[in-house]
Backbone as numpy.savetxt, mean C-alpha at the origin, in Angstrom:
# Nx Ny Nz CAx CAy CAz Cx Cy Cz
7.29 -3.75 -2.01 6.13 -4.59 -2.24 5.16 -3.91 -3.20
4.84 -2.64 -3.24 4.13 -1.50 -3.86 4.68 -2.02 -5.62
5.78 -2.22 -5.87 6.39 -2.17 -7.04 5.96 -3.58 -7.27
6.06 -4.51 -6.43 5.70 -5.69 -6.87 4.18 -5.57 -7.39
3.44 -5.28 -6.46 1.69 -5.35 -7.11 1.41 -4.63 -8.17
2.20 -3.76 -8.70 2.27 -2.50 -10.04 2.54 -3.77 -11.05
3.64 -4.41 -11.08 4.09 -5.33 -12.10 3.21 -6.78 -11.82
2.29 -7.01 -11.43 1.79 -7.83 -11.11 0.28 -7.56 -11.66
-0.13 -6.26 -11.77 -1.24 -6.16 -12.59 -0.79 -5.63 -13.37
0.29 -5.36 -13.58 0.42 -4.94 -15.32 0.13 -6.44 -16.49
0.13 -7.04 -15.99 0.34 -8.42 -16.44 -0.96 -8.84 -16.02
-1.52 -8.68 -14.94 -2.70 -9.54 -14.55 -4.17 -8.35 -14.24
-4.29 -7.81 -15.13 -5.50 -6.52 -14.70 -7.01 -7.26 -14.47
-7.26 -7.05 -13.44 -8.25 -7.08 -12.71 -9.60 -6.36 -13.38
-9.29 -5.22 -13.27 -9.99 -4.15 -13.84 -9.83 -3.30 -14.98
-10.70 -2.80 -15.59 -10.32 -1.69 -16.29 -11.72 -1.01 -17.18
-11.68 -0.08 -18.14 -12.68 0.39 -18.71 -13.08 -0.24 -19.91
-12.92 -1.90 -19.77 -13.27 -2.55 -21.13 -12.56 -2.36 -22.05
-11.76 -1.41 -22.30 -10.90 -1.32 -23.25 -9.35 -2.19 -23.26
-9.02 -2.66 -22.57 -8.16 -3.44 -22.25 -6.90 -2.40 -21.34
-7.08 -1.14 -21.18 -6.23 -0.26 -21.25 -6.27 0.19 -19.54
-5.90 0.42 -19.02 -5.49 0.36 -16.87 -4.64 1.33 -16.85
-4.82 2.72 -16.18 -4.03 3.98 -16.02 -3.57 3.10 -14.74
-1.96 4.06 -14.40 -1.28 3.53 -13.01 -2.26 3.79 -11.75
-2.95 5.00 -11.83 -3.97 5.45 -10.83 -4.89 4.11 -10.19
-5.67 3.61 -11.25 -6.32 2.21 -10.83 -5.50 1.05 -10.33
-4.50 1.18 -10.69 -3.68 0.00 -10.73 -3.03 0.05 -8.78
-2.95 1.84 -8.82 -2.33 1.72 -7.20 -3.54 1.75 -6.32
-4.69 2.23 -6.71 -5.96 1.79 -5.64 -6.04 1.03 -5.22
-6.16 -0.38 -6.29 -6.47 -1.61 -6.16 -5.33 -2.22 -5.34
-3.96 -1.74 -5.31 -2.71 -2.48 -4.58 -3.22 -1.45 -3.36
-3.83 -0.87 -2.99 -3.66 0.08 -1.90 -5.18 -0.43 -0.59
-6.14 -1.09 -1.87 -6.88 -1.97 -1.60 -6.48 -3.41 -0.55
-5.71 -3.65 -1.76 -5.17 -4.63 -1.17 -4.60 -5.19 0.24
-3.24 -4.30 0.07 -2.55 -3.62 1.38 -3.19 -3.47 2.49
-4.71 -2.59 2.14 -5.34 -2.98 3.79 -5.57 -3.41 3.72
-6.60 -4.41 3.00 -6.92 -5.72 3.61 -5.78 -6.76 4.35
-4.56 -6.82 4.05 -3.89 -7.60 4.37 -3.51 -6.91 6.31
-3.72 -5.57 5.89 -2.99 -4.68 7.48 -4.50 -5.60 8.58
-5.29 -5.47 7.76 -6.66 -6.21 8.78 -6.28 -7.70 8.96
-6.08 -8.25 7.99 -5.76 -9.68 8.34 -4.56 -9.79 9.46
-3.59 -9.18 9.27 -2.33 -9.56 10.54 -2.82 -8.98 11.62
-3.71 -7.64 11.88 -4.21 -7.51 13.13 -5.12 -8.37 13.81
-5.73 -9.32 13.05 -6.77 -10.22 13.53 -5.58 -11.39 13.87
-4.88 -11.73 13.32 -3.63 -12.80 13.69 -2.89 -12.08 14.72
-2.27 -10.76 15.09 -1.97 -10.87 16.73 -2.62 -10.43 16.94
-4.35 -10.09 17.22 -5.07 -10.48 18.45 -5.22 -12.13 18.67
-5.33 -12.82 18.01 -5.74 -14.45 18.02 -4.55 -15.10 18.61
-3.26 -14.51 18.42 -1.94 -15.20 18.89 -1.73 -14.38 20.27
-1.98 -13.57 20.53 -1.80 -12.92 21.93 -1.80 -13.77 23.03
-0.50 -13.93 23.79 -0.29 -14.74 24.96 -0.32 -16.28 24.23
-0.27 -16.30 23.40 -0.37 -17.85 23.09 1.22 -18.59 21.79
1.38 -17.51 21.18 2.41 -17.55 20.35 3.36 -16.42 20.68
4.66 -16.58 21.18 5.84 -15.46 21.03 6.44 -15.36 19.27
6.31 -16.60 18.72 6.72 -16.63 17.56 5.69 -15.86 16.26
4.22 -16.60 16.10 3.79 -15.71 15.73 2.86 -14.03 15.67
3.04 -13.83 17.16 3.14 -12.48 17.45 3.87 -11.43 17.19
5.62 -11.90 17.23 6.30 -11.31 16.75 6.25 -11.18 14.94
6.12 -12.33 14.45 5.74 -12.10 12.71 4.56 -10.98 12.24
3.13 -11.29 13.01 2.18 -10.27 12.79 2.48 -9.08 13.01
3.98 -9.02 14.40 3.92 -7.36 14.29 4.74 -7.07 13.12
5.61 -7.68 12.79 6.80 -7.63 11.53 5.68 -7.17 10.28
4.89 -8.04 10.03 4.13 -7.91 9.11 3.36 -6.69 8.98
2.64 -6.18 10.19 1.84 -5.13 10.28 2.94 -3.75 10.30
3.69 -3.72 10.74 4.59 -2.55 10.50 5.04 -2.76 8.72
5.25 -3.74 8.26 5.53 -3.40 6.28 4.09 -3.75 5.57
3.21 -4.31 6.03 2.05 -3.10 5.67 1.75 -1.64 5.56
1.90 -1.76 7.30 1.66 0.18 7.38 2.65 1.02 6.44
3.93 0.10 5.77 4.95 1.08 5.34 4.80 1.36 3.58
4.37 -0.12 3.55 3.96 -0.14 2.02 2.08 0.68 1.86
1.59 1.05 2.84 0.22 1.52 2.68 0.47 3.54 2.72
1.67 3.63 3.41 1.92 4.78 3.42 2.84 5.26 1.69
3.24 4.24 1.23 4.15 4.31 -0.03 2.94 4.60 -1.22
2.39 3.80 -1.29 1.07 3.79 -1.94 0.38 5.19 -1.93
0.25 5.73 -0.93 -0.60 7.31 -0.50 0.34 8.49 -1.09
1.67 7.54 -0.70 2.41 8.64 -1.52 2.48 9.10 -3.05
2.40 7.64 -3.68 2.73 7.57 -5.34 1.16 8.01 -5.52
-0.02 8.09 -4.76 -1.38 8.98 -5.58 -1.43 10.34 -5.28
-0.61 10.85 -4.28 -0.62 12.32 -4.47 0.05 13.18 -5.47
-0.46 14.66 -5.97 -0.01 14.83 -7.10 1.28 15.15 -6.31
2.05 15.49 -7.35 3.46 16.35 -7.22 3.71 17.67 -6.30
2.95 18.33 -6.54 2.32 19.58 -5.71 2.28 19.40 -4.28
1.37 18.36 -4.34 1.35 17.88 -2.53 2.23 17.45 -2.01
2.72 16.73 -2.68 4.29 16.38 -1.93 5.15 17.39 -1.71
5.31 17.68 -2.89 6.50 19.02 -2.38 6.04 19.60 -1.55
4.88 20.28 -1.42 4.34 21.00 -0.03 4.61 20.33 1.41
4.04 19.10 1.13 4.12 18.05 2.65 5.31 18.07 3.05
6.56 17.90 2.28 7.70 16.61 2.28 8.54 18.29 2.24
8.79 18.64 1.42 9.97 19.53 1.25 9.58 20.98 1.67
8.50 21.32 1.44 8.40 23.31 1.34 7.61 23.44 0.34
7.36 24.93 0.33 6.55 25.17 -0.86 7.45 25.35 -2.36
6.85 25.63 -3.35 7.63 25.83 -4.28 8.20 26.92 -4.19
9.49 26.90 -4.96 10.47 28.45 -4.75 9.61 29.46 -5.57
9.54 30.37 -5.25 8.93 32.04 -6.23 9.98 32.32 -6.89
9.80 33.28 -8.17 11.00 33.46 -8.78 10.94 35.00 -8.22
C-alpha cells in the first residue's frame, strides 16, 4: 500500500517547496500521515461495531492490522541506512 501512495503523489503532489519539485522524504510523511489517520478511523469503526456486527468487526480488525503493517513499512523506508542495519541486522562489520 506504502508503494501505492509513493506513485500516487508522484503524480498528484500535495505539497512541495513551490518549486514543483517533492523529495521521497515528504512524499513518505505525508503517506505516513495518512496511514494513521486511516489506523484512527478503523479503530473508531470497531469500537462502533462492537457486539453489533461479527462481519464488520472482523474487517476493522483486518484493516487495522494492514494499517499497523503498512505504518510500520513507512518508519522503515525514513530511517537512514545506518539504523536499520543496527536495528534489523547488527552493527556494521570492522575491517
Amino acid at each position: 500500500m506504502a508503494l501505492f501512495f509513493i506513485q500516487y503523489y508522484l503524480y498528484h503532489l500535495p505539497k512541495g517547496d513551490g518549486t514543483g519539485r517533492h523529495n521521497i522524504r515528504t512524499i513518505l510523511e505525508e503517506s505516513l500521515e495518512h496511514e494513521k489517520q486511516g489506523l484512527v478511523l478503523y479503530h473508531q469503526l470497531l469500537h462502533h461495531s462492537e457486539k453489533k456486527s461479527v462481519l464488520v468487526e472482523d474487517f476493522a480488525r483486518k484493516m487495522i492490522d494492514e494499517e499497523e503493517i503498512h505504518v510500520g513499512e513507512i518508519y522503515k523506508m525514513l530511517m537512514s541506512p545506518e539504523t536499520l542495519q543496527e536495528r534489523y541486522v547488527g552493527p556494521w562489520p570492522t575491517k
